[in-house]
N, C-alpha and C positions, 0 to 999 in steps of 0.2 A: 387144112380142114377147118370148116368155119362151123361154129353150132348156131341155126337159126331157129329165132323165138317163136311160132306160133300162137296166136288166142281164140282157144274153143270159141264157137259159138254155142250159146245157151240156148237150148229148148225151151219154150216157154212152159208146156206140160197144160196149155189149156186148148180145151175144144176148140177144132178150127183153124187155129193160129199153127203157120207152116215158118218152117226157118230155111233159107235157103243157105246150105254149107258153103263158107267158103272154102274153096277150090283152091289149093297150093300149087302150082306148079314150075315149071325150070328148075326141078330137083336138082343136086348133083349127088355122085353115088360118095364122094369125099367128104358129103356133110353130112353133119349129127345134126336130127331134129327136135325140138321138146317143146314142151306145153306145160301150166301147173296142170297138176296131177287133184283132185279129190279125191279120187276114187268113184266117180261119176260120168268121167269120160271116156271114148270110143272113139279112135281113129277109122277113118272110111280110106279105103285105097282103090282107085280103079283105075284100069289100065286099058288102054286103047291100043298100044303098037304090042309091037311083036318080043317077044322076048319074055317069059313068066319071071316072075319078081320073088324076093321076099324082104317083106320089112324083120327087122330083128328090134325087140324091144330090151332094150339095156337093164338087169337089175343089179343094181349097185349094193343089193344085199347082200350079207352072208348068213348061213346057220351051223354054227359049230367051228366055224374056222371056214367053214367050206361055200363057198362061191354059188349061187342062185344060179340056175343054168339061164339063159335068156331064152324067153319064148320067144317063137318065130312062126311068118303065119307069111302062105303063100296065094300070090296073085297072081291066076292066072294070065297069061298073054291075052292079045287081044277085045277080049269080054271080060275077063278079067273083074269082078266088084266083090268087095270084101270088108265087112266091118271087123273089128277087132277090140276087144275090152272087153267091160272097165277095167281099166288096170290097179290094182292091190298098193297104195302108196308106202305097204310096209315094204313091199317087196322091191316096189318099179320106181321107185322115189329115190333123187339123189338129196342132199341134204338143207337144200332152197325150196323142196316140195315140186321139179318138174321130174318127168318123167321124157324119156328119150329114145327114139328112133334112128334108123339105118335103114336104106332099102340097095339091095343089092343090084337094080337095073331100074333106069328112069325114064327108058324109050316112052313116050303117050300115059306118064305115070302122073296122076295128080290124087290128094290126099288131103283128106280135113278133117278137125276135129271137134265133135262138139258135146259139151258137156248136158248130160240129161238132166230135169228137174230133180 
């Protein structure tokens, strides 16, 4: 299982001005994915093949002794398009300040992240 780095792209937050996401793809389902976290960012997931997906967001927190459930958020097959965040870095933050993904199926699955103004 290999963990690989992503780097949001930044919105610029001015009239006009478009950012084109970069687009991850050649997922594998055996790797953990992460990005720094601000609490600004939103991962985009969409999916072209067949087979519905779900990314699982890892939280490395606890409250009381007790384990943060991980949010999960499903994509569908085919048409498939899905934003998801911002993520909460008390919660989704491991101790370097990324925050980290899983997607359960990667047929036509590509995925970016990018950080808002």
């Amino acid at each position: 299982m290999a963990i690989v780095t992503w780097v949001p792209d930044d919105l610029l937050g001015t009239a006009g001005a478009a950012v084109a996401p970069t687009r991850n793809g050649s997922l594998s389902i055996s790797d953990s994915y992460r990005f720094l976290n601000d609490g600004k960012v939103v991962l985009l997931a969409e999916k072209s093949g067949a087979g519905a997906c779900t990314a699982t967001v890892v939280t490395p927190a606890t409250l009381r002794g007790l384990a943060v459930a991980d949010p999960t958020y499903t994509v569908p097959a085919t048409t498939g398009d899905v934003a998801c965040g911002p993520f909460d870095p008390a919660t989704c933050n491991d101790s370097s300040g990324y925050c980290s993904v899983t997607f359960s199926e990667i047929t036509g699955l590509t995925a970016a992240v990018l950080r808002l103004p």
